[in-house]
C-alpha positions as CSV (number, residue, x, y, z in Angstrom):
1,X,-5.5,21.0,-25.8
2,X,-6.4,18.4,-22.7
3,X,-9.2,17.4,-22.1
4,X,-11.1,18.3,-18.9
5,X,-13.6,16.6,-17.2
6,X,-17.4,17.9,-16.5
7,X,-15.3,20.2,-13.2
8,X,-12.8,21.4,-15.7
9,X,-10.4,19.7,-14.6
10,X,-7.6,17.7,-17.1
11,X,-9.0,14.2,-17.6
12,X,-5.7,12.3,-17.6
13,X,-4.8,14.1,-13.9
14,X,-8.7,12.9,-12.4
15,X,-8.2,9.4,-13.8
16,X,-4.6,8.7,-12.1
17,X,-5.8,10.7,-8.9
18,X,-8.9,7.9,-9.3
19,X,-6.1,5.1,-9.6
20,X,-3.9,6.6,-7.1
21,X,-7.0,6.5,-4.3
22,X,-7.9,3.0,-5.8
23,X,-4.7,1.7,-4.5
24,X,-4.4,3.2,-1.4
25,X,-7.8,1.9,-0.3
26,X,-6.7,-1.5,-1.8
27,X,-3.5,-1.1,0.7
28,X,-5.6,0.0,3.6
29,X,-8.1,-2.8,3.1
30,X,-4.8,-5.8,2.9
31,X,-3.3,-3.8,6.3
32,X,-6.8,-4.4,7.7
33,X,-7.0,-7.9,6.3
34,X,-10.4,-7.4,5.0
35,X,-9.4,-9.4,1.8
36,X,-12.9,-10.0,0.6
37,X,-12.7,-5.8,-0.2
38,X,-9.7,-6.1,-2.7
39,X,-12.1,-8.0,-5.2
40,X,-14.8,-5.1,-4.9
41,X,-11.3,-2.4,-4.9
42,X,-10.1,-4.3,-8.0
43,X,-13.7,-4.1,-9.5
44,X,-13.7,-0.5,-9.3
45,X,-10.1,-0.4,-10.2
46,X,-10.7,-1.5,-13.5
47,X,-13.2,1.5,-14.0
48,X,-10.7,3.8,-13.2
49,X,-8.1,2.2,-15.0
50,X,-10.6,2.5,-18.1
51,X,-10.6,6.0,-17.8
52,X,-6.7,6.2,-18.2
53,X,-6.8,4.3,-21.3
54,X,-9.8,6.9,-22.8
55,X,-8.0,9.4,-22.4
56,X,-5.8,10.9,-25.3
57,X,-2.4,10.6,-23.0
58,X,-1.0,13.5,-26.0
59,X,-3.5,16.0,-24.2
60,X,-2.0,15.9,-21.4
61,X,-0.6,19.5,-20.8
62,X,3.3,19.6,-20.7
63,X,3.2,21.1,-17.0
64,X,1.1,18.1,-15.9
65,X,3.3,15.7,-17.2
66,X,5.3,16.0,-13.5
67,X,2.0,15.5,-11.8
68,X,1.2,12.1,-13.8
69,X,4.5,10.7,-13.0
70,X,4.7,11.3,-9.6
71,X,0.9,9.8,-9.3
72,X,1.7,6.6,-11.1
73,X,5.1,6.6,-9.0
74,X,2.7,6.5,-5.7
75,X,0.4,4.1,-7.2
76,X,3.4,1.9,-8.0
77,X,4.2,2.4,-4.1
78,X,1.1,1.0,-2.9
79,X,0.8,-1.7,-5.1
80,X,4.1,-3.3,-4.2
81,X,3.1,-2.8,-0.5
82,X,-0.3,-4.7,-1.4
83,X,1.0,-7.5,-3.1
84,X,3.8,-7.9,-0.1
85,X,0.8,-8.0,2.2
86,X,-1.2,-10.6,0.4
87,X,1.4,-13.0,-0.9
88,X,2.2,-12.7,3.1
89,X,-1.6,-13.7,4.1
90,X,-1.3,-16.7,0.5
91,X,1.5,-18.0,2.5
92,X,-0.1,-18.4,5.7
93,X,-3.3,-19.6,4.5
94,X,-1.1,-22.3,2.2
95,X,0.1,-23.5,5.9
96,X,-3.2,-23.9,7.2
97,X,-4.4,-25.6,4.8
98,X,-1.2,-27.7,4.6
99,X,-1.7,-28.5,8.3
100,X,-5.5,-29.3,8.4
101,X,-4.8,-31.3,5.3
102,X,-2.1,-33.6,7.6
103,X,-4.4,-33.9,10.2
104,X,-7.0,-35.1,7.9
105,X,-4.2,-37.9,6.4
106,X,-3.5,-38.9,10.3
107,X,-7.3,-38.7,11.3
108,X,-8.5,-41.3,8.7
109,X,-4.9,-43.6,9.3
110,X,-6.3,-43.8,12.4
111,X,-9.7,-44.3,11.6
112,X,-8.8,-46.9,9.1
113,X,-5.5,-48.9,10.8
């Protein structure tokens, strides 16, 4: 028999549906760019990922089998879209730095020649 949840509701489901809206929040924060939010997402993310590995994944009711998949398929969606987004924003902050770190080298040539 699954196991439901204090709402009745089977445990395995809630804790992907808490994955799933993990992940899109994570998404929605890199679209935004607010980058210092995916350290507090990926905090919480590992609660809810805690509660997938609790759960007794043999409970899980035959008919919500279908369900599961197609939630860890969308979280697999958004995460792919995340990381694109951030290894985007790693690059451009690598060429910034890149850039202030060669006008640092020509600043103290100067200084020094």
């Amino acid at each position: 028999m699954a196991k439901l949840d204090p709402h009745g509701y089977d445990a395995q489901l809630t804790a992907y549906r808490c994955l799933l809206d993990n992940a899109r929040a994570m998404l929605q924060a890199a679209r935004k760019e607010r980058w210092d939010d995916l350290s507090i997402l990926d905090a919480e993310r590992q609660e809810c990922f805690a509660k997938v590995v609790e759960v007794d994944l043999v409970s899980t009711k035959p008919a919500n089998i279908a369900a599961c998949t197609e939630l860890i398929q969308s979280i697999l969606e958004c995460d792919e879209q995340t990381k694109a987004l951030v290894k985007a924003w790693q690059s451009e902050m690598a060429e910034v730095l890149d850039t202030m770190d060669n006008s640092r080298k020509l600043a103290d040539a100067y200084r020094s020649g």
